[in-house]
ZAVEX-866744 format. One line per field, with one value per residue (C-alpha): residue number from 1; residue in three letters; x, y, z. Coordinates in nm, 3 decimals. Example, Ala and Ser with C-alpha at 12.3 -4.5 7.8 and 13.67 -1.06 7.14 Angstrom:
REM residues 2
n [1  2]
res [ALA  SER]
east [1.230  1.367]
north [-0.450  -0.106]
up [0.780  0.714]
This chain:
REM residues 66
n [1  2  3  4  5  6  7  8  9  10  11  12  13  14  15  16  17  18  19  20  21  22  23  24  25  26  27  28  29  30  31  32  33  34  35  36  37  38  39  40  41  42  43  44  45  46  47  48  49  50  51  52  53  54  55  56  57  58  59  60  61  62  63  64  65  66]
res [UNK  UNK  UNK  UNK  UNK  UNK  UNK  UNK  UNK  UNK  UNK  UNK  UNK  UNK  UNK  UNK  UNK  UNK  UNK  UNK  UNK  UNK  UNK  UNK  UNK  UNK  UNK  UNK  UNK  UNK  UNK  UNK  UNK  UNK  UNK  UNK  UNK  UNK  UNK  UNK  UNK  UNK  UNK  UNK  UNK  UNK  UNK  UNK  UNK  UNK  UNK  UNK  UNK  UNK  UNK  UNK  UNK  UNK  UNK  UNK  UNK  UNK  UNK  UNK  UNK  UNK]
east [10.367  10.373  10.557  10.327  10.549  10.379  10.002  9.978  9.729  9.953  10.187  9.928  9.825  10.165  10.216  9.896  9.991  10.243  9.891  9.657  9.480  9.456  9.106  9.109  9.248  8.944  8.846  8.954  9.266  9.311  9.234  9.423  9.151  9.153  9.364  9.681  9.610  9.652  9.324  9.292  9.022  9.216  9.094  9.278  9.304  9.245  9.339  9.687  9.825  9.773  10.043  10.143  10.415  10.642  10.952  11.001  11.335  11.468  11.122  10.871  10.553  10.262  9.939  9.592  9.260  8.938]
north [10.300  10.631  10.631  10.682  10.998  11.169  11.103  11.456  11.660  11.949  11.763  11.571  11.880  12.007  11.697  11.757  12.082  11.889  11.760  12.095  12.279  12.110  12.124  11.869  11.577  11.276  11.170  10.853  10.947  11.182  10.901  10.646  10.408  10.492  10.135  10.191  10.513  10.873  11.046  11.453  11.617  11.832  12.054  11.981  12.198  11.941  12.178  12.045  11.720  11.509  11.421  11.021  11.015  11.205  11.154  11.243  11.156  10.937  10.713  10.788  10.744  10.711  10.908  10.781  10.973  10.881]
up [8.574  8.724  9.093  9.409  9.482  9.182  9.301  9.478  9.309  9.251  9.128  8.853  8.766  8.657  8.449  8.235  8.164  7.896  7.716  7.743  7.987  8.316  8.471  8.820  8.937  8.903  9.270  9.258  9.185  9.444  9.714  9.504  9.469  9.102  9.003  8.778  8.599  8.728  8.551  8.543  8.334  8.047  7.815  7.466  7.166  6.889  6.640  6.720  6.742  7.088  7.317  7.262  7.547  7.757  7.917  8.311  8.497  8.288  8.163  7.928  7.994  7.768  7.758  7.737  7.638  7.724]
């Protein structure tokens, strides 16, 4: 449910900052033949609990880990 105006790399990036350590922006996301999901790699400290959700302008979105 994320809006096409968010699918710049950069911007991606900044957004998985709110889960861990953002590594890259998958390919396929990048030239937005990736479907419905925006995937970055992101490297998590498990010793803490995972991010479930978070809100951005007004939505929340929800977080999925592969």
């Amino acid at each position: 449910g994320l809006g096409l105006v968010y699918y710049d790399p950069s911007v991606l990036l900044t957004l998985a900052s709110v889960v861990g350590t953002p590594i890259r922006v998958y390919t396929n996301t990048v030239n937005m033949d990736g479907g419905r999901f925006a995937c970055v790699y992101v490297e998590i400290d498990l010793s803490v609990p995972v991010v479930g959700k978070f809100f951005l302008n007004g939505a929340w979105y929800h977080v999925e880990y592969e």
